[in-house]
PyMOL Python script that loads the backbone (N, CA, C, O; Angstrom):
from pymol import cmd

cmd.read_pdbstr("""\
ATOM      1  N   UNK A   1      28.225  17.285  46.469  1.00  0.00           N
ATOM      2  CA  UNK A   1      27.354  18.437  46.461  1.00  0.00           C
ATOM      3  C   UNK A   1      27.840  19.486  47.467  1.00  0.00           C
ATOM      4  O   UNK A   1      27.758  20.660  47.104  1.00  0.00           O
ATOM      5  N   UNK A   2      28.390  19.192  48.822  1.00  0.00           N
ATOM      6  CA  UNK A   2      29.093  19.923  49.464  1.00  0.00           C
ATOM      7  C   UNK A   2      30.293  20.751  49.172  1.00  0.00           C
ATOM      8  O   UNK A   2      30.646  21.891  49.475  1.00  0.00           O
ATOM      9  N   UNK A   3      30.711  19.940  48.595  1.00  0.00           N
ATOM     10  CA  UNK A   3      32.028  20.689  47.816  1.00  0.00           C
ATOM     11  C   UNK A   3      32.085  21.860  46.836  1.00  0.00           C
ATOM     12  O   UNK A   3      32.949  22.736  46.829  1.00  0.00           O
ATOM     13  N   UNK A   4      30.660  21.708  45.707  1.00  0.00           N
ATOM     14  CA  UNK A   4      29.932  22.391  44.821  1.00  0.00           C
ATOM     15  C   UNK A   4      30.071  23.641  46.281  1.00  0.00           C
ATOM     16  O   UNK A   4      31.025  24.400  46.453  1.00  0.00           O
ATOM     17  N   UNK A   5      28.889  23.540  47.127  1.00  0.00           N
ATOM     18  CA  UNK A   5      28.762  24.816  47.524  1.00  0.00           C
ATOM     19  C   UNK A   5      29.375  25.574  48.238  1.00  0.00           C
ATOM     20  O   UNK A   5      29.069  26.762  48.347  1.00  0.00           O
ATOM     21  N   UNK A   6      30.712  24.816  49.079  1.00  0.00           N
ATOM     22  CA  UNK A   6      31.787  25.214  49.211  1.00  0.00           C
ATOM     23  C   UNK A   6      32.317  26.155  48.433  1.00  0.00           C
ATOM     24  O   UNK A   6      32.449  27.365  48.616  1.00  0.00           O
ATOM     25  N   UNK A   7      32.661  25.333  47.374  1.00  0.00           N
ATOM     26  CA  UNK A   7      33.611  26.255  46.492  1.00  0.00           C
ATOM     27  C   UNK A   7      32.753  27.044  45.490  1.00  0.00           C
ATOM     28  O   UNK A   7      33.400  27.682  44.660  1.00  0.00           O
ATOM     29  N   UNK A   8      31.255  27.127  45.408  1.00  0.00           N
ATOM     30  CA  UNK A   8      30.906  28.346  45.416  1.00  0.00           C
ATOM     31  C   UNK A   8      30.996  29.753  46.651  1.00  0.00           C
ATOM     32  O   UNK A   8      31.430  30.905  46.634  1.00  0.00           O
ATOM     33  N   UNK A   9      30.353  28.909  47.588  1.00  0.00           N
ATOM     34  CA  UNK A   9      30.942  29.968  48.594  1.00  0.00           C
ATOM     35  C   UNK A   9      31.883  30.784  49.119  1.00  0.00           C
ATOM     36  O   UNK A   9      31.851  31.785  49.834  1.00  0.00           O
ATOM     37  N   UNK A  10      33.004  29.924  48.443  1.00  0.00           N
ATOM     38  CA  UNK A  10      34.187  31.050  48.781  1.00  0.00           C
ATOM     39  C   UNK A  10      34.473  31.374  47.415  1.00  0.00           C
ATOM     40  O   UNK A  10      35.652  31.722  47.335  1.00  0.00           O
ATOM     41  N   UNK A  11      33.965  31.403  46.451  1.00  0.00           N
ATOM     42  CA  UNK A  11      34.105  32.398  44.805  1.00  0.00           C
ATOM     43  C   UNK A  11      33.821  33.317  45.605  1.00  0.00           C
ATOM     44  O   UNK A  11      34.658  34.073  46.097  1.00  0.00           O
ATOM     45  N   UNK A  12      31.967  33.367  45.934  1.00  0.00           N
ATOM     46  CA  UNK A  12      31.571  34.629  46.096  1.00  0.00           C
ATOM     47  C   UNK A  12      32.112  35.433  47.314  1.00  0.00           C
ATOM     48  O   UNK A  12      32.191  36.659  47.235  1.00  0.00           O
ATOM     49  N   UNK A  13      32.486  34.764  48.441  1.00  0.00           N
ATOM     50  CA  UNK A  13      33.072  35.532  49.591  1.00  0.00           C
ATOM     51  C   UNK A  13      34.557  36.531  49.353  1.00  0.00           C
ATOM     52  O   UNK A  13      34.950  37.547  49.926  1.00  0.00           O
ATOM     53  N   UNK A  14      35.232  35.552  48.034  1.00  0.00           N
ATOM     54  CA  UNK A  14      36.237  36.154  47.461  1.00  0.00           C
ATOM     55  C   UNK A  14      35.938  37.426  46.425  1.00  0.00           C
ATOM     56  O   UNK A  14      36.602  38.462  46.469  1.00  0.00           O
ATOM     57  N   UNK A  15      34.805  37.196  45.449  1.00  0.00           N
ATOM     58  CA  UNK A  15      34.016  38.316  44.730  1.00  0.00           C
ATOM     59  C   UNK A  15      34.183  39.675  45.132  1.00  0.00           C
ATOM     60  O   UNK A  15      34.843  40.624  44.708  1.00  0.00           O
ATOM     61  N   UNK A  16      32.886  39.370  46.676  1.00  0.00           N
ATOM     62  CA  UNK A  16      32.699  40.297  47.596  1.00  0.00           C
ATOM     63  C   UNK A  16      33.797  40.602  47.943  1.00  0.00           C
ATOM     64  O   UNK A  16      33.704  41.738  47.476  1.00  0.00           O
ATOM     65  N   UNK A  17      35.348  40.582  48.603  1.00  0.00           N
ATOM     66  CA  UNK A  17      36.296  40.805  48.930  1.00  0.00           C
ATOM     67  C   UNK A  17      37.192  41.650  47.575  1.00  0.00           C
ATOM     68  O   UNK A  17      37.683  42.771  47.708  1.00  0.00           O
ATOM     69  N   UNK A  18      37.246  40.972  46.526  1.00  0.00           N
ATOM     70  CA  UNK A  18      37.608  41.719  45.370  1.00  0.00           C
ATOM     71  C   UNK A  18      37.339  42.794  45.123  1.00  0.00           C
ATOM     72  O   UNK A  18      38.206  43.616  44.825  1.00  0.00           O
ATOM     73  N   UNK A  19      36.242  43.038  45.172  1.00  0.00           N
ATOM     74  CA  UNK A  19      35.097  44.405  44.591  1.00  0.00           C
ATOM     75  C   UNK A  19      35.047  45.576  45.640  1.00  0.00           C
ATOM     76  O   UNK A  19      34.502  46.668  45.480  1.00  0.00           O
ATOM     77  N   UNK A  20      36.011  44.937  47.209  1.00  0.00           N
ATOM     78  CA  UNK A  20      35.847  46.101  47.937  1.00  0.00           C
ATOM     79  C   UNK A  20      37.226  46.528  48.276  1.00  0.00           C
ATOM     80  O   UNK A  20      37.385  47.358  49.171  1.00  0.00           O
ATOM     81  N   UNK A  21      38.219  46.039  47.646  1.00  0.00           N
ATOM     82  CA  UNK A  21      39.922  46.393  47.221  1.00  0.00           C
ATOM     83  C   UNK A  21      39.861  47.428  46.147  1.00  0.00           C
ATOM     84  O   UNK A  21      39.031  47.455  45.238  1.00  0.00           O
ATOM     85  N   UNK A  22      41.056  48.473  46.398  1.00  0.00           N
ATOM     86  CA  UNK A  22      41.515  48.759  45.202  1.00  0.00           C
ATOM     87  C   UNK A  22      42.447  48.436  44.417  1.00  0.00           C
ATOM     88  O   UNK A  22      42.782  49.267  43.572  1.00  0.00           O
ATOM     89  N   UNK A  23      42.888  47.599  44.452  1.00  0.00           N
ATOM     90  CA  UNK A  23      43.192  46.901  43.211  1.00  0.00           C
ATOM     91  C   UNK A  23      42.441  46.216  42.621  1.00  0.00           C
ATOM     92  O   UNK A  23      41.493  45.555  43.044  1.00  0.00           O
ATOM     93  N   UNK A  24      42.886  46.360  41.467  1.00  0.00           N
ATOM     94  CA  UNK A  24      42.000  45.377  40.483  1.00  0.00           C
ATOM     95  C   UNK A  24      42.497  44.220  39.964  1.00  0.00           C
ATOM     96  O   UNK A  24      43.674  43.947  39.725  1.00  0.00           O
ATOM     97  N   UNK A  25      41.428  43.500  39.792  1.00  0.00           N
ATOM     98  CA  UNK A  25      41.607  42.222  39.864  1.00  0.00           C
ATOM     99  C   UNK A  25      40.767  41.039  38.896  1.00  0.00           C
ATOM    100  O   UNK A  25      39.541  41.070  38.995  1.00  0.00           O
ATOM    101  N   UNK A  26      41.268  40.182  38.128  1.00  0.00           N
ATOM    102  CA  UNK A  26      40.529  39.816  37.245  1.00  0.00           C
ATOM    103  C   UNK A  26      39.459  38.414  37.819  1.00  0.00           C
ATOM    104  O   UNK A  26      39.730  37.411  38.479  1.00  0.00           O
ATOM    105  N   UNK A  27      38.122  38.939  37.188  1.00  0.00           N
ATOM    106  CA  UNK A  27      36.918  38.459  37.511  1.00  0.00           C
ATOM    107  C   UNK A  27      36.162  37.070  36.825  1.00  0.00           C
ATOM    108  O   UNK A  27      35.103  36.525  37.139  1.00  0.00           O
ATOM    109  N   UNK A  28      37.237  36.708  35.672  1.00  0.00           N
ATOM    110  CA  UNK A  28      36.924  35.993  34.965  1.00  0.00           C
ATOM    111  C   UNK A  28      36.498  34.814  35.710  1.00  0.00           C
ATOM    112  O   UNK A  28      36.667  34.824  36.930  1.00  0.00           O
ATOM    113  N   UNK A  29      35.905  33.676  35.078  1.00  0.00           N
ATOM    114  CA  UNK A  29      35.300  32.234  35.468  1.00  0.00           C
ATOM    115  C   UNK A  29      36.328  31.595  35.871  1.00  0.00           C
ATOM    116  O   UNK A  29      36.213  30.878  36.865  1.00  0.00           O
ATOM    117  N   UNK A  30      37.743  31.719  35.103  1.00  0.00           N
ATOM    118  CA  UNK A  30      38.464  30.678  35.069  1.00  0.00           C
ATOM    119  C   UNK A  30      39.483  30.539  36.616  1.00  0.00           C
ATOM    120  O   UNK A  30      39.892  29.605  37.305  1.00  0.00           O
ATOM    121  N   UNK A  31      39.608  32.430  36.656  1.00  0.00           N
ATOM    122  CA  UNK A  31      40.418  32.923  38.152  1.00  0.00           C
ATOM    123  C   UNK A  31      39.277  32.866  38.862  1.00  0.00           C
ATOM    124  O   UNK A  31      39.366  31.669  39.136  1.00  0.00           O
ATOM    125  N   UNK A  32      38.283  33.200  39.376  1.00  0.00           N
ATOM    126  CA  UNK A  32      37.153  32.745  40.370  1.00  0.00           C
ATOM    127  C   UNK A  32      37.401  31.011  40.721  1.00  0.00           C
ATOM    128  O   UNK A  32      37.281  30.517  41.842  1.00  0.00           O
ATOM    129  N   UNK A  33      37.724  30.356  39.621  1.00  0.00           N
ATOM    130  CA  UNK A  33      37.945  29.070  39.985  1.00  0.00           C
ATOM    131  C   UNK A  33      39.117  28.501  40.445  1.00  0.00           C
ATOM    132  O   UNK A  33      39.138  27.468  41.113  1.00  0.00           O
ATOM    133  N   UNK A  34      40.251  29.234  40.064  1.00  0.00           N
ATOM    134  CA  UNK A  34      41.603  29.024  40.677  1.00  0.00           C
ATOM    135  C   UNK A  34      41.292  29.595  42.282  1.00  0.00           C
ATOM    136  O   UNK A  34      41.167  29.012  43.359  1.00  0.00           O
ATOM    137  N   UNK A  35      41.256  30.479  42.027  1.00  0.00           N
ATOM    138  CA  UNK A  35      41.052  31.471  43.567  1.00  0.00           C
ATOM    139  C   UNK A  35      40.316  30.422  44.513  1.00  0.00           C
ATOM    140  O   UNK A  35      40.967  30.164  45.526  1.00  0.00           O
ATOM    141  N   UNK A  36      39.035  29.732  44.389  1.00  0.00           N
ATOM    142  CA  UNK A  36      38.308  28.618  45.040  1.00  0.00           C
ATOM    143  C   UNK A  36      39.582  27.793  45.572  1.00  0.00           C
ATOM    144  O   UNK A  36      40.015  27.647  46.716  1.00  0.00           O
ATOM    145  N   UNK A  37      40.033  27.298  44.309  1.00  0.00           N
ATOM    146  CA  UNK A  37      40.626  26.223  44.226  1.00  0.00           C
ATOM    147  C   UNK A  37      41.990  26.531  45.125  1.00  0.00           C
ATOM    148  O   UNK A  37      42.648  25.618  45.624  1.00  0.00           O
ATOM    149  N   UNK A  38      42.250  27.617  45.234  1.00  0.00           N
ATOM    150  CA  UNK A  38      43.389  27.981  46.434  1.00  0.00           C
ATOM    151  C   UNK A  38      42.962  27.879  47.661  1.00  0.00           C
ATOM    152  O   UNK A  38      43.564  27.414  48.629  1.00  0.00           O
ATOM    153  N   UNK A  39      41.675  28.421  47.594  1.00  0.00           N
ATOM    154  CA  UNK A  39      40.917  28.603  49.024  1.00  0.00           C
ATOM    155  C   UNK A  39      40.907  27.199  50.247  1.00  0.00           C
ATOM    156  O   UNK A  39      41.309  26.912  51.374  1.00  0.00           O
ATOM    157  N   UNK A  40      39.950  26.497  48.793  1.00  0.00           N
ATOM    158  CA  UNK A  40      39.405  25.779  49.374  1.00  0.00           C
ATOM    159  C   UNK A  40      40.425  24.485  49.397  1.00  0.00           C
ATOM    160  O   UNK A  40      40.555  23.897  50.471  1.00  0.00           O
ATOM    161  N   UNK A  41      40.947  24.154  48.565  1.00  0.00           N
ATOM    162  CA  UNK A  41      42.256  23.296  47.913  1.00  0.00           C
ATOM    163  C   UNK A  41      41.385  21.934  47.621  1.00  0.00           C
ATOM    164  O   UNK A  41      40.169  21.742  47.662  1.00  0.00           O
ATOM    165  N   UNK A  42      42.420  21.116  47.327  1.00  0.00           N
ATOM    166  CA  UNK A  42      41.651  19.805  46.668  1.00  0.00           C
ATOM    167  C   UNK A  42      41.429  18.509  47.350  1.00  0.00           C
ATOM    168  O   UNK A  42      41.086  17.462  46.800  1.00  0.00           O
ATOM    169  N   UNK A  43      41.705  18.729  48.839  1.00  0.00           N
ATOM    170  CA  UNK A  43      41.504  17.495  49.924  1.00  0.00           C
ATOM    171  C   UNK A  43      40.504  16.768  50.304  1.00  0.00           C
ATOM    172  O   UNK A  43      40.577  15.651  50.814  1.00  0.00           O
ATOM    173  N   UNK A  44      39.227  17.588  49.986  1.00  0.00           N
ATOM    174  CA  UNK A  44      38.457  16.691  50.143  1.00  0.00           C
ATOM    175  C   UNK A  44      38.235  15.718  48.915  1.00  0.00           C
ATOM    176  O   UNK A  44      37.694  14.644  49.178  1.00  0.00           O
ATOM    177  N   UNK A  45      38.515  15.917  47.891  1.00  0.00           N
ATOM    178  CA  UNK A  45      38.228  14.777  46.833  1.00  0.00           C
ATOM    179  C   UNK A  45      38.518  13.527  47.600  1.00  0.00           C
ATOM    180  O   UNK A  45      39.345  13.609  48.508  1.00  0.00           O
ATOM    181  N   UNK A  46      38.000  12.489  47.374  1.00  0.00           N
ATOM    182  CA  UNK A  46      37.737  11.055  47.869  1.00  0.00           C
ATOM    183  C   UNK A  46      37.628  11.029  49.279  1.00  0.00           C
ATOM    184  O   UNK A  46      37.615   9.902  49.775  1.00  0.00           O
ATOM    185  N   UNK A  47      37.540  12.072  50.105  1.00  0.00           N
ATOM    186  CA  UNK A  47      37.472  11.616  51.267  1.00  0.00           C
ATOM    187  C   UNK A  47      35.864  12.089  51.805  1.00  0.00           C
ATOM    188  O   UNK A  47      35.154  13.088  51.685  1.00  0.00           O
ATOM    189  N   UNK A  48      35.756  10.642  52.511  1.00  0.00           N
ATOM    190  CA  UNK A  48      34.592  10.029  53.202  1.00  0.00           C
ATOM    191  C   UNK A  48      34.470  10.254  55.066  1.00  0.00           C
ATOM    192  O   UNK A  48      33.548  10.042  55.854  1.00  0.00           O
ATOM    193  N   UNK A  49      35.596  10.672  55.206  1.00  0.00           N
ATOM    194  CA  UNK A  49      34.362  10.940  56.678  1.00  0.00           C
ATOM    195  C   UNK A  49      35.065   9.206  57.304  1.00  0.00           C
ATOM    196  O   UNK A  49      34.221   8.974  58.170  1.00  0.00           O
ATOM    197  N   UNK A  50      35.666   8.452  57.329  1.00  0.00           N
ATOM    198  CA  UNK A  50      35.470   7.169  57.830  1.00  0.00           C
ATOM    199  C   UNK A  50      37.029   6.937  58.710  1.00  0.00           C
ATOM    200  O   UNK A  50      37.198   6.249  59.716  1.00  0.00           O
ATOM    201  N   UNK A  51      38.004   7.712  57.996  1.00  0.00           N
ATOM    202  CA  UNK A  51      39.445   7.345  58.661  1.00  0.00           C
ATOM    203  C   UNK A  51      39.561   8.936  59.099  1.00  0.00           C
ATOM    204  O   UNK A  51      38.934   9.966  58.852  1.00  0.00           O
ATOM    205  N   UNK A  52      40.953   8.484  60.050  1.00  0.00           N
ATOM    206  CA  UNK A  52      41.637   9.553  60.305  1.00  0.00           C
ATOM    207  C   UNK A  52      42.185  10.205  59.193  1.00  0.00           C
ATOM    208  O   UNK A  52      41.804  11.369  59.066  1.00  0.00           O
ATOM    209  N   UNK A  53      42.899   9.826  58.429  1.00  0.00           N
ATOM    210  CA  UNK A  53      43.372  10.383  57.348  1.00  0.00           C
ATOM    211  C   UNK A  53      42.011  11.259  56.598  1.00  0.00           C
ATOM    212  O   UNK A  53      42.353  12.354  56.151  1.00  0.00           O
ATOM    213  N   UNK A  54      40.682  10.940  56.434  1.00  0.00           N
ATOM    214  CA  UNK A  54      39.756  11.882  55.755  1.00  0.00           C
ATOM    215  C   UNK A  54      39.685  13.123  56.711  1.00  0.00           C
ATOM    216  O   UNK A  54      39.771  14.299  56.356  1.00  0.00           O
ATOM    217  N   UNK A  55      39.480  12.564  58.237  1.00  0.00           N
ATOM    218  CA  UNK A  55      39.036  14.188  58.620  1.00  0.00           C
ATOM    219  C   UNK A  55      40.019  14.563  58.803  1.00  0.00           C
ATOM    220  O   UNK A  55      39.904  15.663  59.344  1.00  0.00           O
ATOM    221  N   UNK A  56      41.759  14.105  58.575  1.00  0.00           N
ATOM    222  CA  UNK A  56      42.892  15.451  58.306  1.00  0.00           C
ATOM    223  C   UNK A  56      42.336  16.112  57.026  1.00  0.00           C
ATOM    224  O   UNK A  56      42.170  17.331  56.997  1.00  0.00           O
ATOM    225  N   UNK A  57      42.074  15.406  56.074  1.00  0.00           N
ATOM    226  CA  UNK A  57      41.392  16.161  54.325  1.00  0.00           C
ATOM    227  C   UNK A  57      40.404  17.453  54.674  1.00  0.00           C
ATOM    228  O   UNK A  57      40.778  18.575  54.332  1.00  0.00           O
ATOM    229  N   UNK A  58      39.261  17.290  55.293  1.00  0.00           N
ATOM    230  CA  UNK A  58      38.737  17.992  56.254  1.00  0.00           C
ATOM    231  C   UNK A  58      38.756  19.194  56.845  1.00  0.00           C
ATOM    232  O   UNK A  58      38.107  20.235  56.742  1.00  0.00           O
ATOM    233  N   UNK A  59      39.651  18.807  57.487  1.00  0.00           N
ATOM    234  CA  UNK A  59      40.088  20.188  58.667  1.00  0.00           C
ATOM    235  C   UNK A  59      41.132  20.917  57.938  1.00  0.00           C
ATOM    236  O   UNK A  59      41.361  22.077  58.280  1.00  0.00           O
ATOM    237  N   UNK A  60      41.963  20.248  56.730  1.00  0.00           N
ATOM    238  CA  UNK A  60      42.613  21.484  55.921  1.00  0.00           C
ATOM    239  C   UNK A  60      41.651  22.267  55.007  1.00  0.00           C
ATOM    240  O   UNK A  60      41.860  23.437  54.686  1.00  0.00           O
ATOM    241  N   UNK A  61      40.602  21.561  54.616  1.00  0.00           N
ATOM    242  CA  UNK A  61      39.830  22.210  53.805  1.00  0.00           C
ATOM    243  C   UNK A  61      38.975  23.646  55.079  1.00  0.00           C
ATOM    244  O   UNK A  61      38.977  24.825  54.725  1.00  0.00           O
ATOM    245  N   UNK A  62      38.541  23.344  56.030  1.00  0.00           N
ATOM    246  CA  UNK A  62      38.073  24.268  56.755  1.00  0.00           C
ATOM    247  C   UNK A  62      38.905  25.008  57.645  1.00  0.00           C
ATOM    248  O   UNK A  62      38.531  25.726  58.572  1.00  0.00           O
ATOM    249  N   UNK A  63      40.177  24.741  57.241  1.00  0.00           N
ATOM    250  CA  UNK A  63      41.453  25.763  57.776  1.00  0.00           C
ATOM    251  C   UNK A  63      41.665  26.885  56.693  1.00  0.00           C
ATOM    252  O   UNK A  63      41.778  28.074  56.992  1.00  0.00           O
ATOM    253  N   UNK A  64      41.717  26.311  55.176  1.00  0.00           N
ATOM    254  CA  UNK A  64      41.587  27.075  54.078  1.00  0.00           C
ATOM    255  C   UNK A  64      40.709  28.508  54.076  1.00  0.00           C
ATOM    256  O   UNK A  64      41.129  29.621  53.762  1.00  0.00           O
ATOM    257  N   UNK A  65      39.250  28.105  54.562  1.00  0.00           N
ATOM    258  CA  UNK A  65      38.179  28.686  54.703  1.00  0.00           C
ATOM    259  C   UNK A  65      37.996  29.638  56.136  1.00  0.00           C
ATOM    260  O   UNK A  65      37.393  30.696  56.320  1.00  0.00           O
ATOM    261  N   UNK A  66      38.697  28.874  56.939  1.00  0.00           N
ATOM    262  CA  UNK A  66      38.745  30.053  58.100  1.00  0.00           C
ATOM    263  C   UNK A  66      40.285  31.031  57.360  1.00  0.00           C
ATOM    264  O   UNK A  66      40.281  32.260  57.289  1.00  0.00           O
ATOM    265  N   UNK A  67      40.899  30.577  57.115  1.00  0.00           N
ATOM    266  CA  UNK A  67      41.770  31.537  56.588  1.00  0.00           C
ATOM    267  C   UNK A  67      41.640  32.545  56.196  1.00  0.00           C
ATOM    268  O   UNK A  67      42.225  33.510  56.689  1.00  0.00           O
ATOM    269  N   UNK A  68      40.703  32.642  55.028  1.00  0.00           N
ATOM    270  CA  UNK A  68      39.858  33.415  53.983  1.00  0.00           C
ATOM    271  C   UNK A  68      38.888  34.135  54.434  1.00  0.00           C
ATOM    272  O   UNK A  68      38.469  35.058  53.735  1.00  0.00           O
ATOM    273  N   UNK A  69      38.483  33.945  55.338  1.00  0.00           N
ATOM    274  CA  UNK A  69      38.057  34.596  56.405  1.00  0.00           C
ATOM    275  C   UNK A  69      36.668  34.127  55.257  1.00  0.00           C
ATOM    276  O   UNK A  69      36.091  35.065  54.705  1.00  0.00           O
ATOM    277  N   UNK A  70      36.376  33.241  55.070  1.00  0.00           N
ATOM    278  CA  UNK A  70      34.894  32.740  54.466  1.00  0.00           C
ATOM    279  C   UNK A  70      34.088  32.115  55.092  1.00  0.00           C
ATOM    280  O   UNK A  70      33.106  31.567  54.593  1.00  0.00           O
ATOM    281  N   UNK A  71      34.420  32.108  56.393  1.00  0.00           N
ATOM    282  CA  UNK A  71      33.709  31.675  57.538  1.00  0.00           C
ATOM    283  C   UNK A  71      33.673  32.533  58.822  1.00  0.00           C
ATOM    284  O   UNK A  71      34.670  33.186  59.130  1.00  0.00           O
ATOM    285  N   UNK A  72      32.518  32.556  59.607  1.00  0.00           N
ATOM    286  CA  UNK A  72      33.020  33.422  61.007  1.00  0.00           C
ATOM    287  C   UNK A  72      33.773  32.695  61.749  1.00  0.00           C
ATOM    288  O   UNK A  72      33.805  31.477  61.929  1.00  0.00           O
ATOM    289  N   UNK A  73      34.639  33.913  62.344  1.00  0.00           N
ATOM    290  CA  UNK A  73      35.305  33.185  64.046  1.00  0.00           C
ATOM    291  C   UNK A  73      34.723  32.381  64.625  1.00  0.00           C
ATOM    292  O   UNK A  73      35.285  31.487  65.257  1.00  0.00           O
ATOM    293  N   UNK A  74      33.172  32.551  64.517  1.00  0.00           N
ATOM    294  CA  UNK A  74      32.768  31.848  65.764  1.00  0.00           C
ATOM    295  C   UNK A  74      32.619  30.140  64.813  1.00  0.00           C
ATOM    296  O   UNK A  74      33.032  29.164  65.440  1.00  0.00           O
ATOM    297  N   UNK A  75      32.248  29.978  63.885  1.00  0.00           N
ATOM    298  CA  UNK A  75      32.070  29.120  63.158  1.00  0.00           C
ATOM    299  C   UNK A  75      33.706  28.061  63.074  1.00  0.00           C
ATOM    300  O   UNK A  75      33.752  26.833  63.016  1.00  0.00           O
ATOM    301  N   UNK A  76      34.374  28.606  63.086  1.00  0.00           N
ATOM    302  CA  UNK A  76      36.159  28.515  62.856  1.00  0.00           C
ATOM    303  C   UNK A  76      36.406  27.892  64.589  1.00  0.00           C
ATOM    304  O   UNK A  76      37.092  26.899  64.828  1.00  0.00           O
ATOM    305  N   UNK A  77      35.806  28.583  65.490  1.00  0.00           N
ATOM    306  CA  UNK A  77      36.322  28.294  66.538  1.00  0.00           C
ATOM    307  C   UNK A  77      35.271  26.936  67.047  1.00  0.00           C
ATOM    308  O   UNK A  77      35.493  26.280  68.065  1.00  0.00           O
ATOM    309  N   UNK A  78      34.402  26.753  66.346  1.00  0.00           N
ATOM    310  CA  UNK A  78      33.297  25.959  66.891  1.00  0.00           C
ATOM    311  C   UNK A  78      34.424  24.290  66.487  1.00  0.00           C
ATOM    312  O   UNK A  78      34.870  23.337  67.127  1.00  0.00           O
ATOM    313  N   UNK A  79      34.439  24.765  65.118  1.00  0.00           N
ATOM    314  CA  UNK A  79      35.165  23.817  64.504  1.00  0.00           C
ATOM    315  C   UNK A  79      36.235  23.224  64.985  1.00  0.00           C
ATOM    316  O   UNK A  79      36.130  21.998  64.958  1.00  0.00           O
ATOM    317  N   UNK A  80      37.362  23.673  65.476  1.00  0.00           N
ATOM    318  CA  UNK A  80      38.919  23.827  66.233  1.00  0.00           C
ATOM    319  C   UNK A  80      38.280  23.126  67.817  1.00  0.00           C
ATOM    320  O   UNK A  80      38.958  22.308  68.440  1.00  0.00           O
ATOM    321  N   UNK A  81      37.062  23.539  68.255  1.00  0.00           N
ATOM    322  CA  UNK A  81      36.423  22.585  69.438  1.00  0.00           C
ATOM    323  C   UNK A  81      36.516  21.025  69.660  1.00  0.00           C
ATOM    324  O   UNK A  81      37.043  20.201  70.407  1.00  0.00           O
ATOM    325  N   UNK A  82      35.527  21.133  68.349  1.00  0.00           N
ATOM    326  CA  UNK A  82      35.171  19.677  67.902  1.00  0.00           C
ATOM    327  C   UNK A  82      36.213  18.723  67.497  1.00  0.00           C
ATOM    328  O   UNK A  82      36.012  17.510  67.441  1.00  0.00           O
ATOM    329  N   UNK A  83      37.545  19.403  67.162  1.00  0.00           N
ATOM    330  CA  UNK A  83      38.736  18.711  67.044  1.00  0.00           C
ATOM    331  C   UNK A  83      39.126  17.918  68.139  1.00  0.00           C
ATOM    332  O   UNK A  83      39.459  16.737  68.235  1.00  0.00           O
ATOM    333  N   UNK A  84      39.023  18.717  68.835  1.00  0.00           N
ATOM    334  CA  UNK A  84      40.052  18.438  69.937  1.00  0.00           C
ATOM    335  C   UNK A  84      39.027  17.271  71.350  1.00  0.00           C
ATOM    336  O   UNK A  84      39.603  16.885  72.367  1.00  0.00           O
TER     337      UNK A  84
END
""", "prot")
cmd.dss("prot")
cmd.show_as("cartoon", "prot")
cmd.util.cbc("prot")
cmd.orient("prot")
């Protein structure tokens, strides 16, 4: 379910980002879902939270997202804290 709103969240953060470029850019379902799917990428599938290897899955997925700037700095930096 997290993942769901993830990768809704960065459709629409990407949307919003689209719509305020001039270039144009196609809006369809299928590129909204690639575009996610770049964003956000596909690491968290099967991972649980239990090994090291999941929260590397993890922290690329919320490296993706600070990238994209689909998160705040401060949110990005809270995160990069808790790493370490």
């Amino acid at each position: 379910m997290k993942l769901i709103a993830l990768a809704l969240t960065a459709a629409c953060a990407l949307s919003a980002a689209g719509c305020t470029s001039t270039q144009q850019v196609s809006a369809s379902k299928d590129r909204l879902n690639q575009v996610a799917r770049a964003v956000v990428g596909m690491s968290l599938i099967g991972a649980r939270g239990a090994t090291p290897a999941d929260q590397d899955k993890m922290d690329e997925t919320v490296a993706g997202l600070c990238g994209a700037r689909a998160w705040t700095q401060s949110k990005c930096a809270r995160h990069e804290a808790a790493r370490q």
